[in-house]
N, C-alpha and C positions, 0 to 999 in steps of 0.2 A: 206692494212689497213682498207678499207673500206670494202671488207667483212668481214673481219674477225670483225669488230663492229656491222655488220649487222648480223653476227654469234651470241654474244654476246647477241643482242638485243632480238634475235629468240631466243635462250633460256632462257633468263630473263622472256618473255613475256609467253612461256611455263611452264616454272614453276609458274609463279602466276596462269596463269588460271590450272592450277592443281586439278583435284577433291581434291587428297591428300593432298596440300597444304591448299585449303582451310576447311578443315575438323581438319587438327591438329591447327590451327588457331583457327578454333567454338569452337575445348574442351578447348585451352586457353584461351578463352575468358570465356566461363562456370564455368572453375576452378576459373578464377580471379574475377569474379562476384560472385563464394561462398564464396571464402574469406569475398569479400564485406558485406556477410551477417551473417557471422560468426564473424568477426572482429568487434564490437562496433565503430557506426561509427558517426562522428563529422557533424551539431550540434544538429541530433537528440537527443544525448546520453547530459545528463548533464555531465558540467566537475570534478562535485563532484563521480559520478556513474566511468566515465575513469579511473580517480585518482585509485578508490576503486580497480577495475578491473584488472588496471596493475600497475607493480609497474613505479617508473618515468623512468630507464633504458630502461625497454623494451617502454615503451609509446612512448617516443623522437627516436626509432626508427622506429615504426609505424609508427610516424607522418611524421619520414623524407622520408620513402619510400613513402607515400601516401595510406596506408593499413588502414590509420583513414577516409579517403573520398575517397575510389576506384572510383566513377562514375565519380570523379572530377580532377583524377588525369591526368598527362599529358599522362603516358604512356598507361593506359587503352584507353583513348581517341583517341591514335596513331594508338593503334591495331586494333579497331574499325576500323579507315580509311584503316588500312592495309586488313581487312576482307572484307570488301565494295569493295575495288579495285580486291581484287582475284574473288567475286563473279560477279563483272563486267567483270573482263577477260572472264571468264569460259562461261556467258551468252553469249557473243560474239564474242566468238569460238567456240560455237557448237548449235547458233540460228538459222545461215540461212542453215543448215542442218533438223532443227526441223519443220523450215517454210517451207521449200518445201514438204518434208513427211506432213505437215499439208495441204498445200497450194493445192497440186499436189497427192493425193491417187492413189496407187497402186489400179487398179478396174478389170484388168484382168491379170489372170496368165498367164504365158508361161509352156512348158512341164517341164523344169527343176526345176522350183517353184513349180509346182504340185509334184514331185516327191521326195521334198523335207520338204513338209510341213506336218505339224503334228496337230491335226490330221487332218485325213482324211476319206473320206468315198464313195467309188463306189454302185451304183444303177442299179441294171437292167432298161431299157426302153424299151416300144415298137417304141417310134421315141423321136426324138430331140423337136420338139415344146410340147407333151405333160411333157415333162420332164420338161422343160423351166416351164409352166404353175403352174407345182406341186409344184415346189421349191416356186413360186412366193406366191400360196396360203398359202404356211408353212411359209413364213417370213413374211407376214401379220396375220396368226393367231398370231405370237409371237411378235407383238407389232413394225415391223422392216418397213421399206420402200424400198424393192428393186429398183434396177438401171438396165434397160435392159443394157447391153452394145453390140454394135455391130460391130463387125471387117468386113472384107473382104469375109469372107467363115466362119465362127464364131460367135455365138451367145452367149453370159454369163449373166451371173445376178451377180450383186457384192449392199451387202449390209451390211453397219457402224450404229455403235451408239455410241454415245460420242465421238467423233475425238477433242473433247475440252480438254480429257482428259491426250493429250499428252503434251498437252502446260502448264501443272499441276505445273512441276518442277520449269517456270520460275514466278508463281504467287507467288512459294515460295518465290524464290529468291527478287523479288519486295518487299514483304513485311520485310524480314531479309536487306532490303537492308532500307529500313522505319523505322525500327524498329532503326537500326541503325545513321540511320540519324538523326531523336531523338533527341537520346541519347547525340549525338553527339553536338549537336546544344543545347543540355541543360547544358553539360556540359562548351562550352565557354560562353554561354549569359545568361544562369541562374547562380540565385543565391537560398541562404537558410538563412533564419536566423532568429533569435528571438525577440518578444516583448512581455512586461510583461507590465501589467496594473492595476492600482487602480481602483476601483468601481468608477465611475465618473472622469476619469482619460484619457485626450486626446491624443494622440503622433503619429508622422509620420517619427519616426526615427527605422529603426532597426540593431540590433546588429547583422554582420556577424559570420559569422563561422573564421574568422581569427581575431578575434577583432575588425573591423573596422567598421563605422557604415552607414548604405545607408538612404536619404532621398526621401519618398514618396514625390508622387504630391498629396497626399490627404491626410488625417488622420483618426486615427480608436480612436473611441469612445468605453469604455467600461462603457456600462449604470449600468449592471448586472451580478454577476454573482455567482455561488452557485453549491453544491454537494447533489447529491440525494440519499438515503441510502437505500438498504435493511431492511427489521425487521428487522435482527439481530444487525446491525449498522455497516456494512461494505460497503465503498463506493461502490454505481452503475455507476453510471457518474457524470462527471461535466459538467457542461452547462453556455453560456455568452451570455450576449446580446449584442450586439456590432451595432455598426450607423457608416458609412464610411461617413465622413464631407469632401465636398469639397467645395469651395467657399466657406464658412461661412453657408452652410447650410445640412441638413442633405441628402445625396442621395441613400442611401440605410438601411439596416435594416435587422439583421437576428441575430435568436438563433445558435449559432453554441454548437455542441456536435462532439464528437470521431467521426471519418470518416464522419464526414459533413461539411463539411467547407464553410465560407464564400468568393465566389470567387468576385472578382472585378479587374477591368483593367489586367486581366488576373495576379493578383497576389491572391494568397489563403492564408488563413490565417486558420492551425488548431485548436483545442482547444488540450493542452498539460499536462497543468498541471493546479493546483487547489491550495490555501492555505492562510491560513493568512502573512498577509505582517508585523504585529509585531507594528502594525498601530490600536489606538485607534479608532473608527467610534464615540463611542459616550458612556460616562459617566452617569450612574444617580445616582446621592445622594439624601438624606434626611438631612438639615440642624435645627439644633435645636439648638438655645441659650444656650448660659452655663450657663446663673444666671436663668434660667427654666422659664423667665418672659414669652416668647414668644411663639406662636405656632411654630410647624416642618413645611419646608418648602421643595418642594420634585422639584428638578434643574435637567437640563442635557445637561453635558458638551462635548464638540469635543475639541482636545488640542490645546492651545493657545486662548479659548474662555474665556471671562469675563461674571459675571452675578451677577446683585445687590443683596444683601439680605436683606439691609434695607438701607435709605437713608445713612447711615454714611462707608457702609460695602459691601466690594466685593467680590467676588471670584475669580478665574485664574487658569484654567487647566494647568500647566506650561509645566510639561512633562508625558509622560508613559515611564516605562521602564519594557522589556516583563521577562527579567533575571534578577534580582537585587543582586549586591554583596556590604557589606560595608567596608572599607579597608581606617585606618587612618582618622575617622569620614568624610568619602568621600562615599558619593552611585554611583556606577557605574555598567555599564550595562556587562553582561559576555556573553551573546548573544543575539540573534534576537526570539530565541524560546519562546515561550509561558510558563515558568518551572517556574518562581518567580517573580509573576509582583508586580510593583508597584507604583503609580502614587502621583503626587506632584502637589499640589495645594496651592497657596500663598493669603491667606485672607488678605486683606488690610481694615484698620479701619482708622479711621479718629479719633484722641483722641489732644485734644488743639490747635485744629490749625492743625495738621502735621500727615501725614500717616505712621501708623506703619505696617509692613508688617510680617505675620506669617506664617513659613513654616510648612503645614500639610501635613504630609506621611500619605498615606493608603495604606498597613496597618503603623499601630506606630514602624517608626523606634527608637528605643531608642540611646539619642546622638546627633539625628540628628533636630528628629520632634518638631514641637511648639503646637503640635495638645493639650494641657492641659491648655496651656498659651492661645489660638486663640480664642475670643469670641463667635465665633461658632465650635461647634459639630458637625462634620461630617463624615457620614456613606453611602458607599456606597454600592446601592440597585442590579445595575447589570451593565454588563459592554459589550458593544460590539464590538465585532474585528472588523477593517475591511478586506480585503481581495483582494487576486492579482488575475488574471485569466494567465497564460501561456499561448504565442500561437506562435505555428511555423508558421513561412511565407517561400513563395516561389514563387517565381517568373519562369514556368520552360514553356518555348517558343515552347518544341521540343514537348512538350506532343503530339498534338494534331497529329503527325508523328508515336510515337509510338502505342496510341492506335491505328489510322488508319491501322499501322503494322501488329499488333496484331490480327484484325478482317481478313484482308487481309490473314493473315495464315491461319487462321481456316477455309477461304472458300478453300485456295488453299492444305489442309492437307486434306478437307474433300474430295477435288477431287485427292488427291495421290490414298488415303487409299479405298474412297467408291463408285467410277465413274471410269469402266471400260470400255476402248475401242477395243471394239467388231467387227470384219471383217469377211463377208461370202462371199466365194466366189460360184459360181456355175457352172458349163462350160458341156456340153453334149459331149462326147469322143466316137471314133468310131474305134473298134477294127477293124485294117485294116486285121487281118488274119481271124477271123471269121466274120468282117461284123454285129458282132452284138457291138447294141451303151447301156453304161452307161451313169450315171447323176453322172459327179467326184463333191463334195462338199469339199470343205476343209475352214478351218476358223482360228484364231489368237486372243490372248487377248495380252494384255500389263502388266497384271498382273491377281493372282486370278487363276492360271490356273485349280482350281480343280472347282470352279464353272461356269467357260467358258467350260469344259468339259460335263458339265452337261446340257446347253445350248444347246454344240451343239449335243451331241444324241438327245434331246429336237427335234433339226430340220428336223436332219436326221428320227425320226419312225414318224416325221409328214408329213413329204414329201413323205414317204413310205404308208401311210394311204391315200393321196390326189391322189396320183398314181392308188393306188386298188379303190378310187371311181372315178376317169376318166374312169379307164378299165372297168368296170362294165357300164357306158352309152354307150348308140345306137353308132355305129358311126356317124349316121346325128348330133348328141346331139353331139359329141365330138368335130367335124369339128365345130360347130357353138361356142361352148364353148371354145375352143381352138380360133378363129378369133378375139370373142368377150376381150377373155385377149390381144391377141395378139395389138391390136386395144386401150386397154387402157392403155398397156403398152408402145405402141407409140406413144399416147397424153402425156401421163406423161416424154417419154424421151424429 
């Protein structure tokens, strides 16, 4: 029983670390995270915009599978952990194979490695040290650091560049495993959600993506805020000024626009949306007596404001209403839009004693208004909205994992794709039937094989070039040229 679990275990533990398990895994996570961005997603999307988009059948099925907040949903979050774990196996089934080829380089070949490798390249020589020598000066013309290496009866030259570039694969892996961690960690501890604001309008509450609502440790202030327009008159952006209040005082300060957001306590606030809130800012009229005794008097009102017009006589912004419909001498409002406004104002007089109070519609509702009866005339000059500012929030912990991810690829892609590990070998060979000696070269990339080809002829006609100007000096000049490498080449070993 117990092997046969320990069977069990061994292949479970095989199959995750799997290249091919973890690669059908990557495209399901790829495909499920297009979804995510195909699929209109909660609470980016308004829920007026979803409505529009789907009908209510198919929505309540989005939302039950979790196809309305993929990043957020439990099962994407699983897989993630499940992708994490296969690329942890995988690293750690085929690492300390990686470390030792890193750790431990092959630097001299044996006969059968020679006779195997590709390419390769034989050299005539007049002896073994000027060959040694030749080679040496050609892999320093080419930017290289040879390694004398020396055996028993056997002399080589073995020389790399980039040996970092092997360990390429697992920087991937770190970073999708970052990236992942993230995501992941954004997904349990972060949140999203909304706050909408009046023009001097304070609040530290916001609205979840599931209805609920979370309370900050501080509060955002919206001092300002406004749309910028093209000539033609088509919005360019919107813009807020916003103060983060904490303690009763102000701690910070910023214009936020589209992709600039205000970050604090590591929650960000974007700027979303722009409009009138259906909210009077402020009224101006001109009042003028009805029996013409008196001069016009020019007022301006925010609703619910009073304002004298003469010792006996007031005014009172009472309400706005942005839609106005009348139904059974009743005014009421038919929506929030801006399409038929109309504002109500209650002049109160003072006539024997006792306050009579007159209701004045602007414009003259008929039926309704006292605006003929009211001892003053009044005409409004201009009228100002006020106005909300949108702004997403987000609280998202794992960021700073993923970007780190993220840059962590791109070094470890640039060493896939453009840091090539490069191997020379060199070894001087002594044909035992004719007694005459070559200079075998043979060398290796890890990828690129069509420009590591070019390399290595590269070493091979330089090595052939250093040769023909050895042969051409004195022998005294060769002997001394030859000690002098010899000699620096065994400081440096």
């Amino acid at each position: 029983m117990a092997v046969e679990s320990l069977g069990i275990a061994r292949k479970t533990w095989q199959t995750i670390a799997s290249i091919k398990t973890g690669v059908v895994l990557l495209i399901l996570v790829v495909i499920l995270a297009a979804a995510g961005t195909i699929v209109l997603q909660r609470p980016v999307t308004e829920p007026d915009e979803m409505q529009a988009a789907y009908s209510p059948h198919v929505l309540r099925i989005l939302d039950a599978v979790g196809l309305t907040d993929v990043f957020h949903s439990w099962w994407f979050l699983g897989l993630l952990l499940l992708v994490s774990a296969c690329i942890i196996a995988a690293s750690v089934e085929r690492f300390p194979n990686s470390w030792r080829y890193f750790s431990r380089p092959y630097k001299y070949p044996d006969e059968s490695f020679r006779r195997a490798s590709h390419p390769q390249k034989s050299i005539p020589i007049a002896d073994e040290e000027s060959g040694l020598v030749a080679a040496q000066r050609a892999l320093h013309a080419m930017g290289f650091k040879p390694e004398r290496i020396v055996r028993e009866d056997h002399f080589g030259i073995f020389a790399e560049r980039h040996r970092i570039s092997e360990l390429a694969v697992y920087i991937v892996h770190a970073s999708l495993l970052l990236i992942f961690f993230g995501t992941i960690v954004d997904g349990f501890w972060g949140w999203r959600g909304t706050l909408n604001l009046n023009e001097g309008q304070t609040s530290n509450l916001i609205e979840l993506r599931d209805g609920s609502t979370r309370k900050l440790p501080f509060a955002i202030r919206c001092d300002s805020a406004g749309q910028d327009n093209y000539k033609d008159g088509t919005p360019k952006k919107w813009w807020s000024e916003l103060a983060v209040v904490a303690d009763g005082r102000d701690v910070k300060n910023k214009e936020i626009v589209v992709n600039d957001p205000l970050l604090y306590n590591g929650v960000r606030f974007y700027q979303s949306s722009y409009g009138p809130n259906g909210k009077v800012d402020k009224l101006s009229l001109v009042a003028v007596p009805s029996n013409g005794s008196g001069a016009k008097e020019e007022i301006g009102l925010a609703v619910n404001d009073t304002v004298a017009l003469d010792s006996d006589t007031t005014v009172r912004f009472a309400e706005f209403i942005p839609d106005y419909a009348v139904r059974d001498g009743q005014v009421y409002r038919k929506s929030n839009e801006l399409e038929n406004p109309a504002a109500h104002l209650v002049v109160t007089s003072k006539s024997a004693g006792k306050d009579k109070d007159y209701d004045v519609w602007l414009p003259a509702i008929d039926g309704v208004a006292d605006n003929s009866k009211a001892p003053y005339m009044l005409q409004a000059t201009d009228l100002k909205m006020g106005h909300f500012t949108g702004l997403q929030v987000s609280h998202e912990p794992g960021q700073w994992g993923v970007w780190g991810g993220v840059v962590l690829m791109g070094i470890g892609l640039a060493f896939v794709f453009y840091v090539i590990h490069m191997r020379f070998w060199i070894v001087p060979v002594c044909d035992p039937k004719t007694g005459k000696s070559s200079l075998w070269i043979g060398g290796s990339a890890n990828r690129n094989r069509d420009a590591f080809e070019q390399c290595f002829n590269e070493l091979v006609t330089t090595a052939e070039v250093e040769l023909k100007n050895i042969s051409k000096t004195s022998p005294n000049e060769r002997v001394a040229s030859v000690a002098e490498q010899r000699t620096g080449s065994l400081e440096a070993f």
